[in-house]
C-alpha positions as CSV (number, residue, x, y, z in Angstrom):
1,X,0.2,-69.9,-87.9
2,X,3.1,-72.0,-87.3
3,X,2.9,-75.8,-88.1
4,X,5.1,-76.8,-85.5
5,X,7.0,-81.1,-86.0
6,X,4.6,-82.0,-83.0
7,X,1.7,-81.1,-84.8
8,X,2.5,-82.8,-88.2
9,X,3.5,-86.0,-86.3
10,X,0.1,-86.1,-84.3
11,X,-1.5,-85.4,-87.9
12,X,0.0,-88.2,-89.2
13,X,-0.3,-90.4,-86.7
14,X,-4.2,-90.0,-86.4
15,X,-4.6,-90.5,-90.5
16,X,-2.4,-93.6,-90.3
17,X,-4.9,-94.6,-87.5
18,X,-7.7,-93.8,-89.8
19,X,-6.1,-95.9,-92.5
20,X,-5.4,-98.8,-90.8
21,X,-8.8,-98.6,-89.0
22,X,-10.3,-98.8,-92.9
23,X,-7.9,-101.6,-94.1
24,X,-8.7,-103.2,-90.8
25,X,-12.5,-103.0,-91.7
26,X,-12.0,-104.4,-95.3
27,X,-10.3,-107.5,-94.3
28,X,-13.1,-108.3,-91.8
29,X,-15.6,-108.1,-94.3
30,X,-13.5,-110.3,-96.7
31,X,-13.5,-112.7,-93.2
32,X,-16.4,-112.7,-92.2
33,X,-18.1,-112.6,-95.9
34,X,-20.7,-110.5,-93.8
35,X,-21.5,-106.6,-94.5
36,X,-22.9,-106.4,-90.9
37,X,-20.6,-108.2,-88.0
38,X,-21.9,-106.0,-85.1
39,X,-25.5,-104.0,-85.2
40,X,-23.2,-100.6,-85.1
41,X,-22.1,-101.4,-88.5
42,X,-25.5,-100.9,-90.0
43,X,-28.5,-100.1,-87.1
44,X,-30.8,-100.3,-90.2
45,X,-29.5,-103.2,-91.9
46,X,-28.7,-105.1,-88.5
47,X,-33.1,-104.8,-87.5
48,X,-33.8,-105.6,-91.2
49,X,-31.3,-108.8,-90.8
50,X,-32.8,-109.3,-87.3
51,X,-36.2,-109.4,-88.7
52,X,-35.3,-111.4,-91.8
53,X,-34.2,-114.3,-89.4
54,X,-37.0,-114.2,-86.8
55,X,-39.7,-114.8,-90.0
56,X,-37.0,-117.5,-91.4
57,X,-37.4,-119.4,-88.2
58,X,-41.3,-118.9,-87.4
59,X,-41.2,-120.4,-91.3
60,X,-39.2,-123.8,-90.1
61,X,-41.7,-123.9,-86.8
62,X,-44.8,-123.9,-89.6
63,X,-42.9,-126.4,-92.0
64,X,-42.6,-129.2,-89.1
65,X,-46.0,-128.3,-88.1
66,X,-47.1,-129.1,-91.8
67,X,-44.4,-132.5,-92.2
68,X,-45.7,-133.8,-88.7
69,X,-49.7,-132.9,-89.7
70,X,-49.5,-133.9,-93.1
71,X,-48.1,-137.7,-91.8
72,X,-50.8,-137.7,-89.2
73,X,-53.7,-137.3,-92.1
74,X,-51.8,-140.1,-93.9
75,X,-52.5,-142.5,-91.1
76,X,-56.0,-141.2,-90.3
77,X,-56.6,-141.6,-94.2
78,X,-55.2,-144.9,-93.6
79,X,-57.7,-145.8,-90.7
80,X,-60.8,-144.4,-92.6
81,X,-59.8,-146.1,-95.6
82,X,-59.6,-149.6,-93.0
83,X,-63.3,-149.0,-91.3
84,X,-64.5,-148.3,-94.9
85,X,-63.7,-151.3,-96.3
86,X,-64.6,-153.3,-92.8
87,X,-68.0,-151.7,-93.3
88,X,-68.6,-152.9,-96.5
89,X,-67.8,-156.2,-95.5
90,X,-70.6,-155.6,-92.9
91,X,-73.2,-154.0,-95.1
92,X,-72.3,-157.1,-97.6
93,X,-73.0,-159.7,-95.1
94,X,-76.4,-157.8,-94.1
95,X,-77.3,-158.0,-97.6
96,X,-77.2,-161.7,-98.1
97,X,-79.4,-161.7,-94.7
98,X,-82.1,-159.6,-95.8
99,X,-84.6,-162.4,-96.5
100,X,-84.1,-164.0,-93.2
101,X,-82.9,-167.8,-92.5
102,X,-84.0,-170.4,-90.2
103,X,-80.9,-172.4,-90.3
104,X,-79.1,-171.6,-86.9
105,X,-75.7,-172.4,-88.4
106,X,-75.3,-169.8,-90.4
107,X,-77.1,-167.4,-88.2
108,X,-74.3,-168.0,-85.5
109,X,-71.3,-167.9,-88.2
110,X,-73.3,-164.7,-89.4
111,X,-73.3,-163.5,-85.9
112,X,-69.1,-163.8,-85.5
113,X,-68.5,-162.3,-88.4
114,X,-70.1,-159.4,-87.5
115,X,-68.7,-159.5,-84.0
116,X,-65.0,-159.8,-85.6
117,X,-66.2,-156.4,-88.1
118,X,-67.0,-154.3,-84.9
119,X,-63.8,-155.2,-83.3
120,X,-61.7,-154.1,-86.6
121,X,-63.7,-151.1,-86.5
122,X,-62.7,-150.2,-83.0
123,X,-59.5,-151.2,-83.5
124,X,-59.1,-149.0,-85.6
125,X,-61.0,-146.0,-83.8
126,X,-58.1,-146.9,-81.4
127,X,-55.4,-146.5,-83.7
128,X,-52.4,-144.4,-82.1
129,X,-49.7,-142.4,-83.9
130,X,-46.7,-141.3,-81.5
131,X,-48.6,-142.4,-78.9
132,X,-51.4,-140.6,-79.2
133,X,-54.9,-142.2,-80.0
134,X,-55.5,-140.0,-83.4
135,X,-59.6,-139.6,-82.6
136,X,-59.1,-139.2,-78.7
137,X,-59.6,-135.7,-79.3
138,X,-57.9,-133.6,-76.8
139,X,-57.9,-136.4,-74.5
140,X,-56.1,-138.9,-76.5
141,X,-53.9,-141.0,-74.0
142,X,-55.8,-143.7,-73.1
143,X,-58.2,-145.1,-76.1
144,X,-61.6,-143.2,-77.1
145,X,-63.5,-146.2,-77.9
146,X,-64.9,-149.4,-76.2
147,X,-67.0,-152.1,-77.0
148,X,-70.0,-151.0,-75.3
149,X,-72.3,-148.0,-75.5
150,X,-71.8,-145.0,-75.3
151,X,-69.2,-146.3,-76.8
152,X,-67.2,-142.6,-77.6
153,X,-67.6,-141.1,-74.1
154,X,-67.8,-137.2,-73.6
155,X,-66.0,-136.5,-71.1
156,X,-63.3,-139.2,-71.1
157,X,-61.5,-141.0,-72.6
158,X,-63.0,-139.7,-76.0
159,X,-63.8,-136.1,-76.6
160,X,-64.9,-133.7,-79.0
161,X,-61.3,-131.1,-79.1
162,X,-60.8,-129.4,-82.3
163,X,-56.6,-129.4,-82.2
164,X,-55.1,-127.2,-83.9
165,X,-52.1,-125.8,-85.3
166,X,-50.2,-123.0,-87.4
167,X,-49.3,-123.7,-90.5
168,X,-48.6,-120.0,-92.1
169,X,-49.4,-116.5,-90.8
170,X,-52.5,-116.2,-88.5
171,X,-53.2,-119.5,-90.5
172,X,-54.1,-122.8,-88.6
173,X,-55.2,-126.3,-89.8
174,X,-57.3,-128.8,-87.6
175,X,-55.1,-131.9,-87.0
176,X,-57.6,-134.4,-85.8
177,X,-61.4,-135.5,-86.7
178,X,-62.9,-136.6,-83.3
179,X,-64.0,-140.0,-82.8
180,X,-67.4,-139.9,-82.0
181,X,-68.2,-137.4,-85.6
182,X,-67.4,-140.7,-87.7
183,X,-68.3,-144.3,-86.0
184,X,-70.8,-143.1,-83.2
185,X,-72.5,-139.6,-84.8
186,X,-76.0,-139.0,-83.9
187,X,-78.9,-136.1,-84.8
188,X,-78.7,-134.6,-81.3
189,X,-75.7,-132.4,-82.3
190,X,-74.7,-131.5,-85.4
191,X,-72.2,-133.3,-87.3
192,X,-70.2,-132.5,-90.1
193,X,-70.4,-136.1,-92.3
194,X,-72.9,-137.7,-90.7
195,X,-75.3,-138.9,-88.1
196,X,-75.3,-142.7,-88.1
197,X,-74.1,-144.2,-85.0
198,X,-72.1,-147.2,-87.1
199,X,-71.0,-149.2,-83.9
200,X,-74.7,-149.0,-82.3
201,X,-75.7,-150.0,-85.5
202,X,-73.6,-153.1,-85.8
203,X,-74.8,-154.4,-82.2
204,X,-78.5,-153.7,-83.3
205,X,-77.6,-155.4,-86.3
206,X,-76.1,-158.8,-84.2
207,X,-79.3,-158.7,-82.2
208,X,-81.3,-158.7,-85.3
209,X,-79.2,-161.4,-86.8
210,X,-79.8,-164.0,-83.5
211,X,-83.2,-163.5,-83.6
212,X,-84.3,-163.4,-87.2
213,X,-85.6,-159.8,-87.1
214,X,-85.7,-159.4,-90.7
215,X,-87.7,-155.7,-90.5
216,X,-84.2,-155.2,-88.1
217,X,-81.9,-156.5,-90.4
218,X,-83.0,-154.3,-93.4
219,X,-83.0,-151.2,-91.4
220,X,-79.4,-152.3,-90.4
221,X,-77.8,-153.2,-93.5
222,X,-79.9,-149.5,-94.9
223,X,-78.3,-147.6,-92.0
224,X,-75.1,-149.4,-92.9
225,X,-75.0,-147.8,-96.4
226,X,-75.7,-144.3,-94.7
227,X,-72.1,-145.3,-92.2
228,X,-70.4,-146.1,-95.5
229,X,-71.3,-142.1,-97.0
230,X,-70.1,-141.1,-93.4
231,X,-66.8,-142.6,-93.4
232,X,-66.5,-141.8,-97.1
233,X,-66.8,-137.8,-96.3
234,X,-64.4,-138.1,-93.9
235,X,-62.0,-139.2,-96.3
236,X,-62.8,-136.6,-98.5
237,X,-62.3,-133.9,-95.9
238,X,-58.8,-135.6,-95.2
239,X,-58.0,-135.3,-98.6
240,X,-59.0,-131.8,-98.4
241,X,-56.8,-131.1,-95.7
242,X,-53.7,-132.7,-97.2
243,X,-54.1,-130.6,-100.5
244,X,-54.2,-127.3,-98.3
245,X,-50.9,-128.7,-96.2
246,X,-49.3,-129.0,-99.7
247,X,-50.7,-124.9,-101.1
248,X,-49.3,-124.2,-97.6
249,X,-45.9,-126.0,-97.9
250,X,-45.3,-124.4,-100.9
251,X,-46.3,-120.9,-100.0
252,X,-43.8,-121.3,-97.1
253,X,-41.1,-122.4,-99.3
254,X,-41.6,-119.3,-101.2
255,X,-41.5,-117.1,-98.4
256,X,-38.4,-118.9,-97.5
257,X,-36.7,-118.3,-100.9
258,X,-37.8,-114.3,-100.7
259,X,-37.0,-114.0,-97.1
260,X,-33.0,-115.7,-97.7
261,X,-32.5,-113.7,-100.8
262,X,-33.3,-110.2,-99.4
263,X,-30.9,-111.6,-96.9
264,X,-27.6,-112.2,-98.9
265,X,-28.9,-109.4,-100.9
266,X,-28.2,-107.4,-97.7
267,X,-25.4,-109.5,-95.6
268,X,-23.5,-111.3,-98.2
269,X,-20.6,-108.8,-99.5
270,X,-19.7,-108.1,-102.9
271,X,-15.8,-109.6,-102.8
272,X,-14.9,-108.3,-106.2
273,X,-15.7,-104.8,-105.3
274,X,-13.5,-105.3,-101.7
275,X,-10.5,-106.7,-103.7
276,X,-10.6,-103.5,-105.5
277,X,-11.0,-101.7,-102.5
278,X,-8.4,-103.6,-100.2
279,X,-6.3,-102.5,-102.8
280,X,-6.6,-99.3,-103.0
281,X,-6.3,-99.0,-99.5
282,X,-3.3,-101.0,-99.1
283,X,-1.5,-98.5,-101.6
284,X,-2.9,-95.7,-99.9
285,X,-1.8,-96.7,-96.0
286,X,1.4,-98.1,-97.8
287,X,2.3,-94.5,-99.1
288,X,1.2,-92.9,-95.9
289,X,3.6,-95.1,-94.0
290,X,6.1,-94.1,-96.1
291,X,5.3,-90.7,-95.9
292,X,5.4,-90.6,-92.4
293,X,8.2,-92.0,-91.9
294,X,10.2,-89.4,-94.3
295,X,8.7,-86.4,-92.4
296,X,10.0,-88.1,-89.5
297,X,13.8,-87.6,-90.3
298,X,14.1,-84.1,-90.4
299,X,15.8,-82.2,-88.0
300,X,16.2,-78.9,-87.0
301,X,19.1,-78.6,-89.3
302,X,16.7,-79.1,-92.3
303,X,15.0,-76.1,-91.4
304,X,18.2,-73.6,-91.3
């Protein structure tokens, strides 16, 4: 078989393609700093890469669901922490009426004190944290509680909503503690601190005070001390929560870490090793230029 000039021109134009097309691919990897650019590249890599990111970014969606929960049980701490110590201002001034008194003076100063307690109390039932009251419950844009009984209505403006959110994989974390399970619980449901109905309690405890009920007034200031467990497991369980937002947090983290270093592991190119290889296949489309371009000049003459 005759190897005619057409033929070896052709052949040496489609290696010089294939030469160029490889030096081509080894500066774009140097570029891009990227061993996949395009999912042809690598169809195996590029759904590995593909799946790599989609867990990466489900991992930031649980991290702000952590930061944002893990301020919100800061300020719920904050408000338990605030009726606690309002209580035991209460339960204090019940105390030092246990025996009774007929002096109508300090019955009446008595009587506003305890008045100005219930109102810090629901104050701070009413506390709001980017405007949302933080024991409304699902329904927690107008405040849960008021000054009269029932006091924490179900339905509206108070409920009883568990909220909820994800905080790992098929992992969630209840965000809120509904209003009505820590200042107006009760025995006809069950509740997970307590059952002492502190605000009814307070009023019964006013009445008591105006009219010298001193049987009233130790009940009170016992059922008092049975609000102050209440509020006090509630705490706990916030405290609870926040130290399985920080196991969480830290599990995510790690994830994170695992998740970005199988990542560069596959997408982040080795440049020493493509230096070597640019290179090579500089020298190698250099001398098949020059190659090429010899073959080129002959003429029939050369063949005589």
């Amino acid at each position: 078989m005759r190897v005619t000039a057409n033929t070896t021109s052709e052949n040496s134009l489609f290696y010089i393609q294939q030469g160029r097309a490889r030096l081509d691919k080894l500066q774009e990897l140097i570029s891009s700093g990227q061993n996949v650019n395009r999912p042809s590249d690598d169809p195996i890599a590029s759904n590995l890469i593909l799946g790599i990111a989609d867990k990466i970014k489900t991992g930031d969606q649980y991290k702000s669901n952590i930061d944002k929960t893990q301020i919100l049980f800061q300020v719920t701490g904050t408000a338990l922490q605030g009726m606690s110590d309002t209580l035991k201002l209460a339960k204090d001034l019940a105390s030092s009426l246990v025996n009774g008194t007929s002096d109508l003076n300090t019955r009446t100063n008595a009587i506003t004190q305890l008045q100005a307690l219930k109102q810090q109390m629901l104050d701070m039932g009413n506390m709001q944290f980017n405007d949302s009251y933080i024991f409304g419950g699902a329904n927690n844009t107008t405040p849960p509680f008021s000054a009269t009984a029932p006091y924490y209505q179900n339905p509206g403006p108070g409920d009883e909503t568990a909220l909820k959110v994800e905080i790992g994989n098929a992992t969630t974390q209840q965000t809120n503690i509904p209003g009505n399970q820590i200042l107006t619980a009760n025995t006809a449901t069950s509740q997970p601190y307590g059952t002492t109905n502190i605000l009814q309690t307070l009023d019964n405890l006013i009445a008591d005070v105006g009219s010298n009920n001193v049987a009233g007034i130790v009940t009170g200031a016992t059922v008092l001390v049975a609000g102050a467990k209440q509020l006090q497991n509630a705490q706990n369980d916030i405290i609870t929560r926040i130290t399985r937002l920080d196991s969480a947090a830290k599990m995510n983290v790690n994830n994170k870490n695992t998740f970005l270093t199988i990542l560069g592991n596959t997408q982040n190119v080795d440049y020493a090793k493509l230096g070597v290889e640019l290179t090579q296949q500089q020298t190698a489309f250099n001398a098949s230029l020059s190659a090429t371009a010899k073959i080129t000049q002959l003429s029939l003459l050369d063949f005589l």
